[in-house]
C-alpha positions as CSV (number, residue, x, y, z in Angstrom):
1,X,-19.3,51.6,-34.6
2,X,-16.1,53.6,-36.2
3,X,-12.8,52.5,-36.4
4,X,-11.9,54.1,-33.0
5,X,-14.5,51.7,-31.4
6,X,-12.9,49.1,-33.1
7,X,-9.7,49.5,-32.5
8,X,-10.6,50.0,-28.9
9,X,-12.9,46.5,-29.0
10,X,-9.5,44.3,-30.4
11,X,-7.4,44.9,-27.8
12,X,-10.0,44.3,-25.1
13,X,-10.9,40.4,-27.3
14,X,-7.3,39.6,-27.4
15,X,-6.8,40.4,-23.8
16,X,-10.2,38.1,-22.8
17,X,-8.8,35.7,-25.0
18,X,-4.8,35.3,-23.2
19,X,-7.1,35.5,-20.1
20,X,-9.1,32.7,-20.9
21,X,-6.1,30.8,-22.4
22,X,-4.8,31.1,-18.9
23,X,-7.0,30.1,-17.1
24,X,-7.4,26.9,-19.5
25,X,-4.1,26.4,-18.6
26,X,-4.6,26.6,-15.2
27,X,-7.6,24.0,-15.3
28,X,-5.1,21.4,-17.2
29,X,-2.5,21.5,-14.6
30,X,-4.9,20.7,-11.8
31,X,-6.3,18.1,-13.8
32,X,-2.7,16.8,-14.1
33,X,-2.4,17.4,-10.1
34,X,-6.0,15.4,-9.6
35,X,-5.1,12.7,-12.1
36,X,-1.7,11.8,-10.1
37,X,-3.1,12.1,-6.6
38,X,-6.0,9.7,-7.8
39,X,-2.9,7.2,-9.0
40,X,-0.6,7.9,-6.1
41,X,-4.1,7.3,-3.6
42,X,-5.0,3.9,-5.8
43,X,-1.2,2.9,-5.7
44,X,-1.8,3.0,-1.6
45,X,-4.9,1.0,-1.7
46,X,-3.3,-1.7,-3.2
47,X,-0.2,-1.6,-1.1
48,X,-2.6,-1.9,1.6
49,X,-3.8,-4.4,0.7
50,X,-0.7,-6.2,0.0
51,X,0.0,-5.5,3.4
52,X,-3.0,-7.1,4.5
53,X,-2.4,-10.3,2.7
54,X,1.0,-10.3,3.7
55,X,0.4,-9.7,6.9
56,X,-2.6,-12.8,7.1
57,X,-0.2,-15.0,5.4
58,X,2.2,-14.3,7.7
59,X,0.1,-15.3,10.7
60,X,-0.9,-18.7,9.3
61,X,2.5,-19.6,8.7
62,X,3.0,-18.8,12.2
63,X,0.2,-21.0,13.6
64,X,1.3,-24.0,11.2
65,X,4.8,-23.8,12.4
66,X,3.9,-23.5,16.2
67,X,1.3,-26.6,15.6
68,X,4.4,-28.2,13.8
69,X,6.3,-27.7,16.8
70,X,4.3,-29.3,19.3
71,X,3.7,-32.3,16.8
72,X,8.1,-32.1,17.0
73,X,7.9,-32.2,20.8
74,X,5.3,-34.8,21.1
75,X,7.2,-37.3,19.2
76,X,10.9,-36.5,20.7
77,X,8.2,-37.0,24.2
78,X,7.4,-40.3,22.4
79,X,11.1,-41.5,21.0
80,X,12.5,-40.6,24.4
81,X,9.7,-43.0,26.5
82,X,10.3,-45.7,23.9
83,X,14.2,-45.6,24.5
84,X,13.2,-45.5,28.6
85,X,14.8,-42.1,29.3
86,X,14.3,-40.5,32.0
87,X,12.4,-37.4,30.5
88,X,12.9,-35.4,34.2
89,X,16.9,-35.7,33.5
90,X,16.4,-34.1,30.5
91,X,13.6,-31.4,31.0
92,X,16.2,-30.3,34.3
93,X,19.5,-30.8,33.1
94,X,19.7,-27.7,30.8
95,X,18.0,-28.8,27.4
């Protein structure tokens, strides 16, 4: 090899290199991309799942305030037959 082929060779090396420096950085920022869609897809799991228990909380308070309720009813039902009202006046007459 002379110095023509040489000097022909080095320009072709630093070229391949930029290229593959590049493309290096090209694989970095979609690692970047896939690391912060993983986080943003794990932050919605657990949202969802927030949601979820949120949500079934939210149901059982419901059915121990209705079943609180009725226990309520059944003992003003009680307190008024003790006093001897007259429960149809009542359940008519607007309340």
């Amino acid at each position: 090899m002379d110095n023509s082929d040489a000097l022909i060779e080095r320009p072709k090396m630093q070229e391949l290199i930029a290229k593959l420096e590049e493309i290096q950085l090209g694989f970095r920022q979609n690692l970047n991309n896939l690391h912060q869609k993983l986080e943003l897809v794990d932050s919605r799991h657990d949202l969802q799942n927030s949601l979820e228990s949120l949500r079934k909380n939210a149901l059982t308070r419901v059915s121990d305030l209705e079943f609180e309720v009725k226990l309520l009813r059944d003992d003003l039902k009680s307190i008024r037959e003790f006093l001897g009202l007259d429960l149809d006046q009542y359940n008519s007459g607007g309340s």
